[in-house]
C-alpha positions in Angstrom: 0.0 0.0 0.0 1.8 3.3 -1.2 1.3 5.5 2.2 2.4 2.0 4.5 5.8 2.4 2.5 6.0 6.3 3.0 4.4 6.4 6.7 5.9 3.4 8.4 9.2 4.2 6.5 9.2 7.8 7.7 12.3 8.4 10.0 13.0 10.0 13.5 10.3 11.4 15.3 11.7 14.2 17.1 9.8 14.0 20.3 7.5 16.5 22.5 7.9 20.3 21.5 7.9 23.4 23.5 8.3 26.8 23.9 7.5 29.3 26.9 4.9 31.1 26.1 3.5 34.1 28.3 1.4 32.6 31.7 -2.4 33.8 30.9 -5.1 33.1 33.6 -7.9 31.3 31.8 -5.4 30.1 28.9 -5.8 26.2 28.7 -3.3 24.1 30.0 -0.3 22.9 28.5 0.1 20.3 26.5 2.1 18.1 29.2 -0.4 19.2 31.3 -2.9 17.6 29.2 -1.1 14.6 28.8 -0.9 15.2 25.1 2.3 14.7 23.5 3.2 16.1 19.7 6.1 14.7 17.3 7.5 15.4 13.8 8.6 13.4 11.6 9.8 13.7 7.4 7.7 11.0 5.6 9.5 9.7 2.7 8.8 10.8 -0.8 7.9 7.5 -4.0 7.6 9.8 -6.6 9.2 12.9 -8.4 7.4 16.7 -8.1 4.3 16.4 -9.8 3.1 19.0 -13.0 0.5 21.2 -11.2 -2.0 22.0 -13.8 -5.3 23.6 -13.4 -8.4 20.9 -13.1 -12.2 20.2 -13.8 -11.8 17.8 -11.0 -13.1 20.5 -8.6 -15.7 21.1 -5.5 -16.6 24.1 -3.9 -16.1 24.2 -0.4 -19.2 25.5 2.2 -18.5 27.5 5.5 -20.0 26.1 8.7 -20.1 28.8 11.1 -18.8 27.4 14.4 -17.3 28.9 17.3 -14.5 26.7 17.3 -13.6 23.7 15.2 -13.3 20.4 17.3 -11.3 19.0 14.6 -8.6 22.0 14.0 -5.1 21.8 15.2 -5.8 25.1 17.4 -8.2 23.2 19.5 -5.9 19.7 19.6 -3.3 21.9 20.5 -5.4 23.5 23.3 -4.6 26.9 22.3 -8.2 28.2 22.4 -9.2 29.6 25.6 -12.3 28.4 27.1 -13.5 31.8 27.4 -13.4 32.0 23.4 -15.0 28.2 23.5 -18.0 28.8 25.5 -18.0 32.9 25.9 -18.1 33.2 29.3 -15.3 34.1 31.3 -14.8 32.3 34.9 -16.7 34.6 36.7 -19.7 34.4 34.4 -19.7 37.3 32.4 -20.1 37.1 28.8 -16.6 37.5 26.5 -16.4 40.5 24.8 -16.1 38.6 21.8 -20.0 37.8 21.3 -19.5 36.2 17.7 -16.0 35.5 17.5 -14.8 32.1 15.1 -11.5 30.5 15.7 -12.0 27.8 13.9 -13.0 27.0 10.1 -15.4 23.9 9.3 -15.9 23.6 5.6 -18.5 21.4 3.6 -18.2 20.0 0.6 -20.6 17.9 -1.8 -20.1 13.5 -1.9 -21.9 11.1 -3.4 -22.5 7.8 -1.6 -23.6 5.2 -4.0 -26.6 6.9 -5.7 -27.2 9.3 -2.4 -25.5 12.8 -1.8 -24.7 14.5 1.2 -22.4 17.4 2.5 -19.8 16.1 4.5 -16.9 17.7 6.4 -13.7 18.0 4.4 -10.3 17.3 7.3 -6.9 17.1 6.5 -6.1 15.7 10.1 -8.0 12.6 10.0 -8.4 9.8 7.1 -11.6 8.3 7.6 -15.1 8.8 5.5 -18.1 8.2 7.5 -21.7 9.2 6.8 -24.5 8.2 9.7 -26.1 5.9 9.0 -30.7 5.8 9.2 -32.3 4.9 12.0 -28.7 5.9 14.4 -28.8 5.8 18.3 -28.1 9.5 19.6 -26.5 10.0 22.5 -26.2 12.5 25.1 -23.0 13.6 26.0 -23.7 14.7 29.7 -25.9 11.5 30.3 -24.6 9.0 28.5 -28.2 7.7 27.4 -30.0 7.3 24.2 -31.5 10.6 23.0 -33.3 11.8 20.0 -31.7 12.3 16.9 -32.1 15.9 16.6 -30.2 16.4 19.2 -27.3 15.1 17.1 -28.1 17.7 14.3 -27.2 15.8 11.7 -27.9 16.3 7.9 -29.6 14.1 5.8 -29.3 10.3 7.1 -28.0 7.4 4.3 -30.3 4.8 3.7 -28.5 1.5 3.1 -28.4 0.7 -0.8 -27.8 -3.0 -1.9 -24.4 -2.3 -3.7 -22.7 -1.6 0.1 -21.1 -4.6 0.8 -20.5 -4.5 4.6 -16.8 -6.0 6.0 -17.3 -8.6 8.1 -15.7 -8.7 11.6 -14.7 -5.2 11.6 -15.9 -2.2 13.2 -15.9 1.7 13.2 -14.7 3.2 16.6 -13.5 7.1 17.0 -14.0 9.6 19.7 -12.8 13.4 19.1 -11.0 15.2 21.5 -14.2 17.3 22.6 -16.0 14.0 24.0 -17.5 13.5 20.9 -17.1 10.0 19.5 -18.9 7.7 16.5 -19.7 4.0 16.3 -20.8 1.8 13.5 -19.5 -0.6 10.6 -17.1 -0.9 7.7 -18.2 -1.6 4.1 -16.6 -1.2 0.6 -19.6 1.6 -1.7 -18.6 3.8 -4.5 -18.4 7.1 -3.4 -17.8 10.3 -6.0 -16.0 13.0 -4.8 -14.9 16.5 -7.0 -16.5 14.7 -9.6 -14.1 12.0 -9.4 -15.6 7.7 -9.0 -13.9 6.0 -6.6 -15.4 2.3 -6.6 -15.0 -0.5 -3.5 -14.0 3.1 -0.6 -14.4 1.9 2.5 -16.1 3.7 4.4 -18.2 3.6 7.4 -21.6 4.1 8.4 -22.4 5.2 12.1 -25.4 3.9 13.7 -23.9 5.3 17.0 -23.5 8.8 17.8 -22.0 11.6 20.5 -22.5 14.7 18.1 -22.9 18.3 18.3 -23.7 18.6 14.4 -24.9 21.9 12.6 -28.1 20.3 11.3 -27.0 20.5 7.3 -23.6 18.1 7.0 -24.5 14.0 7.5 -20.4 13.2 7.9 -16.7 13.4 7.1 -14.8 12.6 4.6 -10.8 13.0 6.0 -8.2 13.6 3.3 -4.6 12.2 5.7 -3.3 8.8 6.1 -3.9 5.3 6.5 -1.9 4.9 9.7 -4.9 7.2 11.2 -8.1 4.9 9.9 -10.1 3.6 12.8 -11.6 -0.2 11.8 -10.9 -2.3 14.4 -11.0 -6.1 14.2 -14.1 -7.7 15.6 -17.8 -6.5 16.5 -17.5 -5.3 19.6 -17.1 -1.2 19.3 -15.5 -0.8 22.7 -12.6 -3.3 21.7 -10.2 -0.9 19.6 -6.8 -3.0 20.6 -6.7 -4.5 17.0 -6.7 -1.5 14.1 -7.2 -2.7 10.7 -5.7 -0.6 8.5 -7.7 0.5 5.1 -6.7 2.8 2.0 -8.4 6.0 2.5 -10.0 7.9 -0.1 -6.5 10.4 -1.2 -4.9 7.3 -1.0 -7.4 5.2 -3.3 -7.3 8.1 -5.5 -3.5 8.3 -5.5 -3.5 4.6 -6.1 -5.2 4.8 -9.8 -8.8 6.2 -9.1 -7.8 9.6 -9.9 -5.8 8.4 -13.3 -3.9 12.1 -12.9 -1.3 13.5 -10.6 -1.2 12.0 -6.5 -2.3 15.5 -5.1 -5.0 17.6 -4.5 -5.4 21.6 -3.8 -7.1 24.1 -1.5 -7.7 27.4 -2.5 -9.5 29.5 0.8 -11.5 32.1 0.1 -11.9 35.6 2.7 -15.3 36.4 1.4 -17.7 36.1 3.9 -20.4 34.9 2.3 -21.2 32.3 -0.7 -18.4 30.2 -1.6 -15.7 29.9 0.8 -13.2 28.1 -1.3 -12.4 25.1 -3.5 -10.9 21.6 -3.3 -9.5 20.4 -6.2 -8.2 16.7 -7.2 -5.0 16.1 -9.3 -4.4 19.6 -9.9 -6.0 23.4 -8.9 -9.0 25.0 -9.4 -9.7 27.1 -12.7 -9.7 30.2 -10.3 -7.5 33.4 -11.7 -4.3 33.7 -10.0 -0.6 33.1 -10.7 0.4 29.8 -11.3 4.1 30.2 -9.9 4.2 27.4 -6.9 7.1 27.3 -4.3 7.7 23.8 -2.8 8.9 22.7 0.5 9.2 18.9 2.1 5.7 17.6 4.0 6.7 16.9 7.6 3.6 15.5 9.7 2.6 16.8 13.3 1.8 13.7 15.1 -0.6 14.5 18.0 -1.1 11.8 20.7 -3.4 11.6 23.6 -5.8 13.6 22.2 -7.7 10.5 22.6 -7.1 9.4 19.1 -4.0 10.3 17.2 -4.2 13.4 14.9 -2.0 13.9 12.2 -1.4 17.3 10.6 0.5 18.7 7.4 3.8 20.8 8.8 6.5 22.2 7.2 9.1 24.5 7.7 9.3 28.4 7.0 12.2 30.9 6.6 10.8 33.5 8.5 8.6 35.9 8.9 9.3 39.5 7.0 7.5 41.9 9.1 7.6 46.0 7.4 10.2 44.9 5.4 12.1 43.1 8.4 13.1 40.2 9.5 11.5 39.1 12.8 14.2 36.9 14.5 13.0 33.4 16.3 10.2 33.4 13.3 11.7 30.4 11.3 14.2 27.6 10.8 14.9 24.0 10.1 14.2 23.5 14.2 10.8 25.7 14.2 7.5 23.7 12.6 4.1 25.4 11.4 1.4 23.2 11.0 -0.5 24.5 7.6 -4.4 23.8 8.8 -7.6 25.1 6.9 -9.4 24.3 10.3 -7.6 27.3 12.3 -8.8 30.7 12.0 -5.8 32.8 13.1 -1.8 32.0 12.6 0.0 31.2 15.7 3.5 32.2 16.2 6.0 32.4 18.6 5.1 34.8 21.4 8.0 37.2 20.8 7.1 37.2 17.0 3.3 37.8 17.9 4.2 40.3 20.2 6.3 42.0 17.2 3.8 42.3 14.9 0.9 43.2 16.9 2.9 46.1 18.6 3.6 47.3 14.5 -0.7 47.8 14.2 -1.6 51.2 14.3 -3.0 51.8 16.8 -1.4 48.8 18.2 -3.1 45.5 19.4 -3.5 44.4 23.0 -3.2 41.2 24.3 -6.5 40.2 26.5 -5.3 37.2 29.0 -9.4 36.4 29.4 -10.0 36.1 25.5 -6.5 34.2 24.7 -5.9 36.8 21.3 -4.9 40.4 20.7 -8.0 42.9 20.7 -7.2 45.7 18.1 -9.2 48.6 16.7 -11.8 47.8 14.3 -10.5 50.7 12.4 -6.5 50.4 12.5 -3.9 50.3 10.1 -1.9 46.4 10.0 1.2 46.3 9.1 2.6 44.5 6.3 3.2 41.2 7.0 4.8 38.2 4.7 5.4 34.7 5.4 8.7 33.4 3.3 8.9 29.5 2.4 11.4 28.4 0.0 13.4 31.5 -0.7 9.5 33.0 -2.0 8.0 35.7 0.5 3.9 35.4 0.6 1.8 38.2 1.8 -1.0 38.8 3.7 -3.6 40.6 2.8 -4.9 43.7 5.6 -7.9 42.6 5.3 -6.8 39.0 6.7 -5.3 40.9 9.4 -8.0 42.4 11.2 -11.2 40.4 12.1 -14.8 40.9 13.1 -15.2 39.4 16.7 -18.9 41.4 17.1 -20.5 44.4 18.7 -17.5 46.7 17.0 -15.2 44.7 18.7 -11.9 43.6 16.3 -9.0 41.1 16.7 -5.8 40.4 15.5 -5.0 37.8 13.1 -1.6 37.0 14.9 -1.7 35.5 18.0 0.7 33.6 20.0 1.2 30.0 21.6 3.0 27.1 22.1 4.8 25.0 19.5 4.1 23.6 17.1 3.3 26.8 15.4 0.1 27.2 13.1 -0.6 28.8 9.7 -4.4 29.0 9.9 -6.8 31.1 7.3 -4.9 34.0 8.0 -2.0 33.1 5.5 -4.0 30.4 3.7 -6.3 33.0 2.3 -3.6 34.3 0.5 -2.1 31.5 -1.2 -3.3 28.3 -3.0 -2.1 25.2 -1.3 -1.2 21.7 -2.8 -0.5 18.6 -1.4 1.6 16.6 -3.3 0.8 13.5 -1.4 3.2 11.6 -3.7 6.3 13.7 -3.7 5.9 14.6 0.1 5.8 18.1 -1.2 3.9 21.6 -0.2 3.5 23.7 -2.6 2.4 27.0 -2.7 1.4 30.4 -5.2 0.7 33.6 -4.2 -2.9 34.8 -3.8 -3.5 37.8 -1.9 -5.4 40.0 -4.4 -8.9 39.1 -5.0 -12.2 40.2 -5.1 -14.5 39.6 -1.5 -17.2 40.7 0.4 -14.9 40.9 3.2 -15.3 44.6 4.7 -12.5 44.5 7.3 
C-alpha cells in the first residue's frame, strides 16, 4: 500500500515540542499538562514533483459557522481559551467577543452510492463516514440514548444494496471534545470533485455523541492510512486490534484519480457564498498566478488527544515583518502546521508580540480572551510569510477580524509549538499537497475580489 511504505518508513520522530509562552489566567493548560504529546517526523517521498495544472476535478467548499472547530489543530493543541470556546469568562460574564470564530469547518458535496450529502472535508484525520438511518443518539452529559435531533445531523443514508458490509470489523472514534462515533465498515462507490472512486471503505455510524450543525451528514478526511479507525471484531469498545484501510487520497492516489497524487485548497476571505475550492490532481480554474514554491511535508503527530491526529507541517524561513526580518520566526528547528481548520496563525510569542505592537494603533493582548484585541478601524502592518526563498503576503484585510458588537482582533496571535498557519495566510495563497512527492506547494494569492469589509 503506497502511504504504508511512505508512513511506516518515515524516519525520527523528534519528540515533544515546547516553547515558553506568556502565563495567561484562563489560557488552557499545557500540553504536558494535558497529557498530550506532539512529534514530527519527514515521511519519505515515491515519486518525483508532480506537473501542477489547473483541473475540472473540482468542488466548492461550504462554510459552517462554528465557534470553534473540534477538529482543528488550534483546539488539539489546546490553544483556544475556554472563554473564546463557551463565551463566558470564569466569573460568568459574557466575552467581549460575542461572535468570534477561531476555527473554520468547511462542507463540501459527496456522493454515496446513488445518495448525496455534504460532509466535512479534514486534513487531520483519514476516515469517511456518513451516519447511517435509524442511528442511536447519545447525550454527551448522560450517556443515554437521546433523540436524533439532538445530534443535528444532515440528511441520514439509507443502506443501498451495492454496500457490501466488511465482516468482523468495526468503526470506533472519539474526538478530543468528547465527541465519538460507532458503527461498521463496508466497501460503496463514493464520487467526490466529480471523481468515482469504486470499492472506498467507508463507514456508516449507527452510534453517535454529536454536536452537528443540522446540514452536514459526515466526514470525509483527506490524511493517512496509519490514522483509519476499523478495528477487528464486532464489539465497538474493543479498539486493541486496528485494521488498517486505504483511505480515499490514498485510493485516489493509487489509480482512481488516473492524474497526478495531489490535490489543492484554494481559501476564500469572502464572507459569504463560496468559501473556497478543493481540487483533485491539480488546482482550481480560479485566476491567479500559477508560480508554486515547494517545501518537504513533515507531519505533526498529535497523541493523547484521545485518538492520534496527524497534521500537514512544514518549515518556513521566516517571517518578514515592514520589510524586516522578525528573529526566532523560522528555521529548520521551528515547525508550522498548515491547517484550513484554524482561523488565526500562531507564532511564537515574541514574533506575535512584534507584529501586533507594529498595528496602528497597536493590538493588546487580552489574558481572558486568549488573542490580541485591536481597533476595528486600525492600520496592520505588512506582513509576509517566506517558504522556499519565496515571501507570501497577507492581505490587511486578513489581518483584522470581526469578533462582534464593534469589537476587532488580531489575526496573529501567539502560543506554544508547534506553530500554526491557519486562514490568516491560507487565504492568500493556493495550497497543494503533493501527497506523492511529500511536497507543499504553494502560489501567491492575496489580491482578490470579497465581500470581506474588514
Amino acid at each position: 500500500m503506497l502511504f504504508n511504505a511512505i508512513f511506516f518508513l518515515a524516519a525520527s520522530s523528534l519528540g515533544p515540542l515546547g516553547v515558553n509562552a506568556r502565563a495567561v489566567t484562563n489560557a488552557p493548560r499545557t500540553l504536558n499538562e494535558r497529557g498530550i504529546t506532539t512529534s514530527v517526523y519527514r515521511p519519505t517521498a515515491i515519486k518525483r514533483s508532480s506537473t501542477i495544472a489547473t483541473t475540472d476535478k473540482v468542488t466548492t467548499l461550504k462554510k459552517r459557522g462554528v465557534r470553534y472547530n473540534k477538529r482543528s489543530a488550534a483546539y488539539a493543541l489546546g490553544k483556544i481559551t475556554d472563554a473564546a470556546i463557551t463565551g463566558t469568562y470564569a466569573n460568568g460574564s459574557s466575552s467581549i467577543l460575542t461572535s468570534l470564530e477561531l476555527g473554520e469547518e468547511f462542507a463540501t458535496p459527496i456522493t454515496i452510492g446513488t445518495q448525496t450529502f455534504e460532509v466535512i472535508v479534514d486534513t487531520g484525520s483519514s476516515d469517511t463516514w456518513v451516519v447511517e438511518a435509524g442511528f442511536e443518539c447519545i447525550d454527551f452529559e448522560t450517556g443515554k440514548t437521546t433523540t436524533e435531533s439532538e445530534c443535528a445531523f444532515g440528511t441520514t443514508y439509507s443502506t443501498d444494496s451495492t454496500f457490501v458490509q466488511t465482516a468482523d470489523e468495526n468503526f470506533s472514534i472519539e474526538y478530543g471534545d468528547g465527541e465519538s462515533l460507532t458503527g461498521i465498515i463496508g466497501t460503496e462507490t463514493v464520487t467526490l470533485a466529480g471523481v468515482e472512486v469504486t470499492g472506498q471503505t467507508i463507514a456508516l455510524v449507527n452510534s453517535a455523541a454529536w454536536e452537528g450543525d443540522g446540514t452536514t451528514s459526515g466526514l470525509t478526511g483527506l490524511a493517512y492510512a496509519a490514522l483509519t479507525s476499523a478495528y477487528k471484531g464486532t464489539d465497538p469498545s474493543d479498539d486493541s486490534t486496528q485494521v488498517e484501510y486505504s483511505p480515499i487520497i490514498e485510493t485516489l492516489v493509487n489509480g482512481d484519480l488516473k492524474s497526478e497524487p495531489l490535490f489543492s485548497l484554494a481559501i476564500l476571505r469572502d464572507v459569504s457564498g463560496d468559501a473556497g475550492y478543493l481540487a483533485l490532481g491539480g488546482v482550481p480554474p480560479i485566476s491567479f498566478t500559477q508560480d508554486f514554491t515547494s517545501t518537504p511535508i513533515l507531519v505533526t503527530s498529535i497523541s493523547g488527544y484521545p485518538d492520534a491526529y496527524d497534521f500537514y507541517t512544514i518549515n518556513i524561513d521566516e517571517v518578514v515583518l515592514n520589510g524586516n526580518s522578525v528573529s526566532g520566526s523560522g528555521g529548520s528547528d521551528i515547525q508550522y502546521i498548515v491547517d484550513s481548520g484554524t482561523t488565526l496563525n500562531y507564532f511564537p510569542t515574541s514574533v506575535a508580540n512584534a507584529i501586533n505592537k507594529a498595528f496602528s494603533p497597536a493590538a493588546t493582548y487580552s489574558e481572558e480572551d486568549g488573542v490580541y484585541v485591536v481597533s476595528c478601524t486600525a492600520t496592520a502592518p505588512t506582513l509576509a510569510i517566506t517558504i522556499g526563498g519565496t515571501s507570501f503576503t497577507i492581505n490587511p484585510l486578513d489581518m483584522i477580524l470581526d469578533a462582534g458588537d464593534g469589537t476587532c482582533i488580531s489575526g496573529i496571535d501567539e502560543g506554544d509549538a508547534p506553530y500554526i498557519l491557519g486562514d490568516t495566510f491560507q487565504k492568500n495563497v493556493v495550497t497543494v499537497f503533493d501527497v506523492g512527492a511529500v511536497e507543499l506547494s504553494f502560489a501567491p494569492n492575496e489580491d482578490y475580489s470579497s465581500n470581506d469589509t474588514y
